[in-house]
C-alpha positions in Angstrom: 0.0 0.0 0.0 1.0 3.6 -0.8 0.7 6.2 2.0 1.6 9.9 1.5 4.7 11.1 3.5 2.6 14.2 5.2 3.7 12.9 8.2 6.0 14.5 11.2 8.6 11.9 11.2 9.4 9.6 7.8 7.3 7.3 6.9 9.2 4.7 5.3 12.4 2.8 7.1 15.4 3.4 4.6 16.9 -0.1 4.3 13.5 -2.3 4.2 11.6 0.4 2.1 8.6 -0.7 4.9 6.7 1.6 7.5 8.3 3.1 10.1 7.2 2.0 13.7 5.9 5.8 14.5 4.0 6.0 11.2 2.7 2.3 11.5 1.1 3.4 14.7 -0.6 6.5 13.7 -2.0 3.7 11.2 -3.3 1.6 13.3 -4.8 4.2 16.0 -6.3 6.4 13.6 -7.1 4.8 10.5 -6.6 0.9 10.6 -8.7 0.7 13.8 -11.9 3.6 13.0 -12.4 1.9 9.8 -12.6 -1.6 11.3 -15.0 -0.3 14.1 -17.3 1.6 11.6 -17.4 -1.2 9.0 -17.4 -3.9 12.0 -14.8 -5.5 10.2 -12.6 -8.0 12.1 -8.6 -6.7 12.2 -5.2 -8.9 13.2 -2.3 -8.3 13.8 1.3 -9.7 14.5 4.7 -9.0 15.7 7.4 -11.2 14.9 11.2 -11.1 15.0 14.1 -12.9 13.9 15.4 -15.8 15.8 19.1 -15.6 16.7 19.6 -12.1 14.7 22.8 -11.3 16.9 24.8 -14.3 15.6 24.9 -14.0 11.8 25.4 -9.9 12.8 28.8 -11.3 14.9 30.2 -13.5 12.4 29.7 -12.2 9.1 29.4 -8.6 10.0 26.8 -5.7 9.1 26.5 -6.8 5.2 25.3 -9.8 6.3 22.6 -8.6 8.9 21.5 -5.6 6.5 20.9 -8.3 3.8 18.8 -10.5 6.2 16.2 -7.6 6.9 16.0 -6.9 3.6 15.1 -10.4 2.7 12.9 -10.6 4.9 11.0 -7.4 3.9 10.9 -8.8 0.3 9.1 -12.3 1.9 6.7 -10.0 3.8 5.3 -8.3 0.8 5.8 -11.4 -1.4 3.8 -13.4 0.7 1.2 -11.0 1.9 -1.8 -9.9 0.4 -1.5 -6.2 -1.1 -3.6 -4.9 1.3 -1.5 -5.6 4.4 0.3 -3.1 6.0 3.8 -3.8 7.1 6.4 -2.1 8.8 9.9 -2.3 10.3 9.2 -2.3 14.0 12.5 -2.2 15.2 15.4 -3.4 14.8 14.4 -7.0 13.7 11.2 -7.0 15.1 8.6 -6.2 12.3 4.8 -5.7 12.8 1.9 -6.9 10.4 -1.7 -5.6 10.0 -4.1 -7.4 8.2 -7.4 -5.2 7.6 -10.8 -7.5 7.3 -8.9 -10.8 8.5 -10.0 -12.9 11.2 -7.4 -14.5 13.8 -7.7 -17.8 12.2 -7.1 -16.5 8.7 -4.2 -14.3 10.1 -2.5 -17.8 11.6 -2.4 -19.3 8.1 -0.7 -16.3 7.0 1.7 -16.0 9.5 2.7 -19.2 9.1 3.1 -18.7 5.7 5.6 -16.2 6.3 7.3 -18.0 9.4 7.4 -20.8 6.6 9.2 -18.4 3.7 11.7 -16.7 6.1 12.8 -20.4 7.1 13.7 -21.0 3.5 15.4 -17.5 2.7 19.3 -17.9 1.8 21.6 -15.3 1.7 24.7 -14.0 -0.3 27.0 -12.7 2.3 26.0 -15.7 4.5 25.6 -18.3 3.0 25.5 -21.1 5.7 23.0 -19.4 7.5 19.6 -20.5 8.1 17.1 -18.1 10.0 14.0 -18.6 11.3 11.2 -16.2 13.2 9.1 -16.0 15.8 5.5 -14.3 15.7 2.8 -13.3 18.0 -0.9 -12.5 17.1 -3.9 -10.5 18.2 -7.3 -9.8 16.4 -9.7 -6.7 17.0 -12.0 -6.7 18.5 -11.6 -9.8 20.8 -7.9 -9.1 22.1 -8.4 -5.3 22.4 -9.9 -2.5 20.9 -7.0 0.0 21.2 -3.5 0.0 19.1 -2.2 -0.4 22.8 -4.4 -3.2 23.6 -3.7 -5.0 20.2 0.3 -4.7 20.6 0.3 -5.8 24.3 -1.2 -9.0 23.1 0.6 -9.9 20.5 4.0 -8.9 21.8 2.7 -10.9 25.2 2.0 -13.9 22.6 5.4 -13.1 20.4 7.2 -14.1 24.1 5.8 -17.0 24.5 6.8 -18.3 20.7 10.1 -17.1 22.1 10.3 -18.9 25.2 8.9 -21.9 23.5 12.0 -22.1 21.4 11.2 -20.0 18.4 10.1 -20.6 14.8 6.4 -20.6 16.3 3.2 -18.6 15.7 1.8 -18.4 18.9 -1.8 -17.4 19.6 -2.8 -14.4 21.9 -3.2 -15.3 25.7 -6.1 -13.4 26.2 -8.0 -15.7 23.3 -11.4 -17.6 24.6 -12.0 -20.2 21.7 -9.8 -22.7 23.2 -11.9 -26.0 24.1 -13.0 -27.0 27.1 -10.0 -29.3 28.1 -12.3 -31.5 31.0 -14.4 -32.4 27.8 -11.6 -33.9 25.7 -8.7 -34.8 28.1 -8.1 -38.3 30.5 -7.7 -37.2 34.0 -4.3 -38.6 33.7 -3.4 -35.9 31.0 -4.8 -33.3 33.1 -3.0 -34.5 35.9 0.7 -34.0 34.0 -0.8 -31.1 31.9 -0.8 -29.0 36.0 2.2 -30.6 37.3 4.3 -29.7 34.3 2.6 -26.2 34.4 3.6 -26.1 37.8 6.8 -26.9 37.3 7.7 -24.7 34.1 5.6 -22.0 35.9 3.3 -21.4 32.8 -0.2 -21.0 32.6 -2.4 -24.4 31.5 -4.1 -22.6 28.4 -0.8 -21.6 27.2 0.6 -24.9 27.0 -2.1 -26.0 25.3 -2.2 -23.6 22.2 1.9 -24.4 22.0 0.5 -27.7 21.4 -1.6 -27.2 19.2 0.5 -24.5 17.1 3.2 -27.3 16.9 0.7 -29.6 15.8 -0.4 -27.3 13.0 3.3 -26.6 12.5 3.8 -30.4 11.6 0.9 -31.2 9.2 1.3 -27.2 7.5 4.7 -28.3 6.7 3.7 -32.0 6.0 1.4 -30.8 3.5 3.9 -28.2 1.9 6.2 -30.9 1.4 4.0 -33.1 -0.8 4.0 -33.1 -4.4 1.5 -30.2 -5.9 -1.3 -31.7 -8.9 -0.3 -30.5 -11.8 
């Protein structure tokens, strides 16, 4: 998308050609978010950074780091609808809005792109593999401010992170999950709290790491098979 530059700071990061974080939120808070309330649209959102950014940066220098973020950039708006709005966030953390998209359509995007970045190669590192992490919230159920929206999905971006990375995790805050008494033996439940306990996690989030790992294995399961022709 194309977005006049009648703004107090620039509007475009110079290296990634994407939104800068400042612009991005004026965005969100007074465009992105009025629209989807008026037209009682649905909105999502996600944050996501690069796993392990510091240790191509070390060993093969700022070339090789400048040329990751680009890449990256390029899978965002190659994979990405036109009509999603994406900006450098910082550093490399970068921040995706997708107008009119519910949560569940905004995880099979994500994991598109947490799919591409895993398969970008690069010139001045060649033996480097990256992956990323990402975090998701949806208007209006995880929040109906800018504020609200990036507290969520930064809050669900940490967990993807302390889960190990290359994850799209879901938002804490989200509802849908099932009743777990309804589909669970009272042995599971019984481990499920003890290792909650133990890791000092909540029970829900556990859960949805499941179940994004389990979506993770059949997504990429189903990638790998040979397309009809």
């Amino acid at each position: 998308m194309n977005y006049p530059a009648t703004f107090e700071l620039p509007t475009t990061d110079t290296l990634t050609g994407l939104l800068t974080a400042p612009y991005f939120r004026h965005l969100l808070r007074d465009e992105l978010l009025p629209q989807a309330e008026k037209s009682s649209d649905p909105l999502s959102l996600f944050l996501f950074d690069v796993d392990s950014f510091a240790e191509p940066h070390r060993t093969y220098g700022h070339a090789c780091s400048e040329e990751i973020l680009h890449s990256v950039a390029q899978a965002l708006r190659t994979t990405l609808p036109e009509e999603a709005v994406l900006s450098r966030y910082g550093g490399d953390e970068f921040a995706v809005v997708l107008p009119d998209t519910r949560l569940d359509d905004a995880f099979t995007r994500a994991e598109e792109v947490r799919r591409g970045i895993a398969m970008l190669r690069y010139q001045h590192c060649p033996n480097i593999q990256l992956t990323c992490s990402i975090g998701l919230a949806s208007y209006p159920a995880d929040g109906q401010t800018d504020v609200e929206l990036v507290r969520e999905a930064d809050q669900a971006l940490y967990m993807a992170k302390a889960a190990g990375g290359n994850k799209v995790s879901l938002p804490l805050a989200d509802s849908r999950m099932i009743t777990k008494t309804s589909h669970y033996t009272a042995t599971q439940l019984e481990r499920l709290a003890h290792l909650a306990k133990t890791l000092k996690r909540n029970e829900a989030s556990l859960l949805r790491e499941a179940l994004d790992d389990l979506l993770k294995k059949h997504n990429d399961r189903l990638e790998a098979l040979p397309r009809e022709s």
